[in-house]
N, C-alpha and C positions, 0 to 999 in steps of 0.2 A: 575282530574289528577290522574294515578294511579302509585302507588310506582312500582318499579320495585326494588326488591331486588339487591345488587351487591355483591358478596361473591368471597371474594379475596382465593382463591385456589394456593397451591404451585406453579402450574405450569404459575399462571399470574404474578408469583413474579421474576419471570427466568428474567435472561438478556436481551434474545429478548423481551419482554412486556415491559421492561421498558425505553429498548433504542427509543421504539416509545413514550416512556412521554417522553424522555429525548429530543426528537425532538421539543419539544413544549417546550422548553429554551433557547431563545434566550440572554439573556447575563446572566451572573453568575460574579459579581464582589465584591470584599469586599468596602462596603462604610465606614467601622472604622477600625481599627485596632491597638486598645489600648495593651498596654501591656498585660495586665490580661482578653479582651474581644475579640469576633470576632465580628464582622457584616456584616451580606451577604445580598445584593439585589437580588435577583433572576426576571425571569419572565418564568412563569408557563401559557402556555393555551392565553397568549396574559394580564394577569396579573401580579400585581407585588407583590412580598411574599420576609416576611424580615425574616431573620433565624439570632439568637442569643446565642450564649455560651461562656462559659467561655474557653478561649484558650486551655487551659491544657486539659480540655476533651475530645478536636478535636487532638489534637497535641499526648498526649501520653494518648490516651483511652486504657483500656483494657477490661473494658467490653460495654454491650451494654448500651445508653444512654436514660434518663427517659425523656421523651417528653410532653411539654405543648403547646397546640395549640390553641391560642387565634383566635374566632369569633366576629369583630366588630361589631356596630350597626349601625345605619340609618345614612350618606354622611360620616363613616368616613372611614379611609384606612391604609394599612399597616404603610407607614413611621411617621401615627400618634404613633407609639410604640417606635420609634427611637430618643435613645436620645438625640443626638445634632442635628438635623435639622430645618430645616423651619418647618415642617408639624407637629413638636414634640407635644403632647400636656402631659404635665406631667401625669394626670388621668390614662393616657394610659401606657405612660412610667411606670410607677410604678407595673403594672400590668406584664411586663416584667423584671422590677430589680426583685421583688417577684421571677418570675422563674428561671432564670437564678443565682442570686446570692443562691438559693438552688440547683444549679447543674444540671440545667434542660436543653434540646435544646429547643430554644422558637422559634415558628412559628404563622405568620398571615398573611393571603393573601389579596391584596384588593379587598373585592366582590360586590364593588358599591351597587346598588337595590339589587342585585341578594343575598344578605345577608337577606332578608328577607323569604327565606328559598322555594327557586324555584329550579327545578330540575337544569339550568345553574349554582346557586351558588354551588349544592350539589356535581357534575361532579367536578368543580373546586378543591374542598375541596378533592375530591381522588385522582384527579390528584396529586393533593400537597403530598398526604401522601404515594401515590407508589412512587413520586420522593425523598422525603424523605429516605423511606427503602432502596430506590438503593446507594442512593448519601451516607449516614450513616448509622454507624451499631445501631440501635433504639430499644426498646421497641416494640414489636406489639401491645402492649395498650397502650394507650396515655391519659393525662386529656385533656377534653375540658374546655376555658373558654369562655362564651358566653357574649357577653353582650350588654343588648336593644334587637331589631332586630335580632342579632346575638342568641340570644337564640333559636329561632327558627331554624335555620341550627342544632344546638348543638343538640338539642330533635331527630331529625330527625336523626344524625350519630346514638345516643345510640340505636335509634329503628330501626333500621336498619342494623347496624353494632354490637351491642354489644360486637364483642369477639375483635374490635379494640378500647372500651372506659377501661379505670381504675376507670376514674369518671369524674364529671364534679363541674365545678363552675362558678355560677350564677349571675351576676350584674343585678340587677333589668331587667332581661328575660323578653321577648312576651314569653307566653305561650297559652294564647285564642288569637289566630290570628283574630278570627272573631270580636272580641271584639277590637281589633286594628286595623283590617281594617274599621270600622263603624267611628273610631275617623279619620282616614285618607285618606279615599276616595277621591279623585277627578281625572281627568281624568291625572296628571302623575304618581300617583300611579302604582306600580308594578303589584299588582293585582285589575280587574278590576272587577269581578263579583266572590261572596262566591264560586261559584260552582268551580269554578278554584283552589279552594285551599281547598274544604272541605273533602278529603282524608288525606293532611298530618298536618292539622291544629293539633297540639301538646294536645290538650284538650279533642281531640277524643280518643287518643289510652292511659290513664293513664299506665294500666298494662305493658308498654312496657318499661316504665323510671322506672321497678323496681330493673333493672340490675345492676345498678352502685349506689353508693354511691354519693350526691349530696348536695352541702353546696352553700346557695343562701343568697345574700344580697339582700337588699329592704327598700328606706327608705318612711316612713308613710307618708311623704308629696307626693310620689308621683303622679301624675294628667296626665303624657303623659300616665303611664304604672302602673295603679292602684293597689297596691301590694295585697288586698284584689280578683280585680278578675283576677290576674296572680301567685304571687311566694303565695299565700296562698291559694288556689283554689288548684296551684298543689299538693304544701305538703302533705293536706287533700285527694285528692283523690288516689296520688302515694303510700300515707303511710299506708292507709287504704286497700289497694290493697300487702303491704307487703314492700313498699319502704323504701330506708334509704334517707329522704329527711331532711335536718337540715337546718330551716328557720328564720336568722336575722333579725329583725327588726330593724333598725334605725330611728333616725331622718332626715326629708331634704325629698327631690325630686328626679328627673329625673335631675341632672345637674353632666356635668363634676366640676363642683366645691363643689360637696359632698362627700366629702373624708370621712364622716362617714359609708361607705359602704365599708371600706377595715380597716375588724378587723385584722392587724398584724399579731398577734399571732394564732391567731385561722385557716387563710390560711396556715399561715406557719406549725403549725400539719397536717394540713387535706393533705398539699403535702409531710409531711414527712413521712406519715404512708402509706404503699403498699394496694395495693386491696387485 
């Protein structure tokens, strides 16, 4: 599979460019609308992508708005971010109070398999963010947060895109795909054979994640997504190469119910400080 660059130029950013994303939105409705919160259901591309902010930044903005763009991991989906629904799952939820209660617009689409970082999921994730630039006045860097599965999309925007990441942030990341597809092969897997993916596998290109600034959690019990050969494997080679990689260690696993992967205070600097 070979990357094809996609470099977003003034003249794709025009109206006509984006009214044909905008053709690929078929409902736009608010599913909350709290006092103090907005919440938008969109559907992007035959997807669905939930957008989050604090009222007053949509209502009386004046300037442009700091963007976090949350990448799920392996079956889950955007309305797991949302906080009163059936699909809520807190882990996720909190992941979005994080952004938004610092003033963030928060975005996640849901990329089914294709979050395991296939050219379908990575198409999705642009579509998302020229509809973003059109629909609001935003940032053209944005943090990623990846997490699982989702880390792989994430790797692939910074190397790809860097001049639209600010940085990114890491929940126990795939970053050797290879080493994660050997653990999950079998015939519904997404990818069926290494060759299929041994172009944008994240562990190939280190020098490429030296662009952004990167703060990764990881806890030591992990067994689905080994922190040794994913978020320490890359530290070692990004930082060595000139990276800003800042690598947590916790205790626990791969489970939505390890809340020792989200240190507070130390997200909350890392989103309060600019590129």
């Amino acid at each position: 599979m070979k990357e094809d660059p996609w470099i977003i130029s003034a003249s794709r950013l025009t109206k006509p460019f984006c009214k044909i994303i905008m053709l690929l939105v078929v409902s736009c409705s608010p599913i909350a609308a709290q006092s103090d919160y907005l919440d938008t259901l969109v559907e992007i591309s035959g997807r669905e992508v939930y957008i989050s902010a604090k009222r007053k930044l949509l209502v009386n903005n004046d300037h442009s708005l700091a963007v976090v763009m949350a990448i799920h991991g392996n079956g889950r989906e955007a309305l797991n971010y949302f906080p009163r629904g059936e699909k809520s799952i807190p882990f996720y939820v909190y992941q979005r109070d994080l952004a938004v209660d610092n003033d963030y617009l928060f975005i996640v689409a849901s990329n089914g398999k294709e979050t395991w970082g296939t050219d379908v999921g990575l198409e999705l994730l642009k579509d998302v963010y020229c509809y973003i630039q059109e629909t609001y006045e935003t940032d053209e860097k944005w943090i990623l947060w990846g997490t699982s599965a989702g880390g792989l999309q994430m790797w692939r925007l910074i190397r790809l895109y860097p001049e639209r990441v600010a940085k990114a942030i890491g929940t126990f990341p795939v970053y050797d795909l290879a080493s994660a597809y050997e653990r999950r092969k079998n015939e519904w897997f997404v990818w069926q054979d290494p060759e299929e993916f041994a172009q944008i596998n994240p562990s190939s290109y280190p020098k490429h994640l030296t662009t952004v600034p990167i703060l990764i959690f990881h806890g030591r019990g992990d067994t689905a997504v080994p922190y040794r050969t994913h978020s320490l494997r890359l530290q070692n080679e990004v930082n060595k190469l000139g990276g800003q990689v800042e690598l947590v260690i916790v205790e626990g696993g791969h489970s939505i119910t390890n809340w020792a992967v989200y240190k507070k205070d130390k997200i909350i600097d890392f989103l309060s400080h600019p590129q």
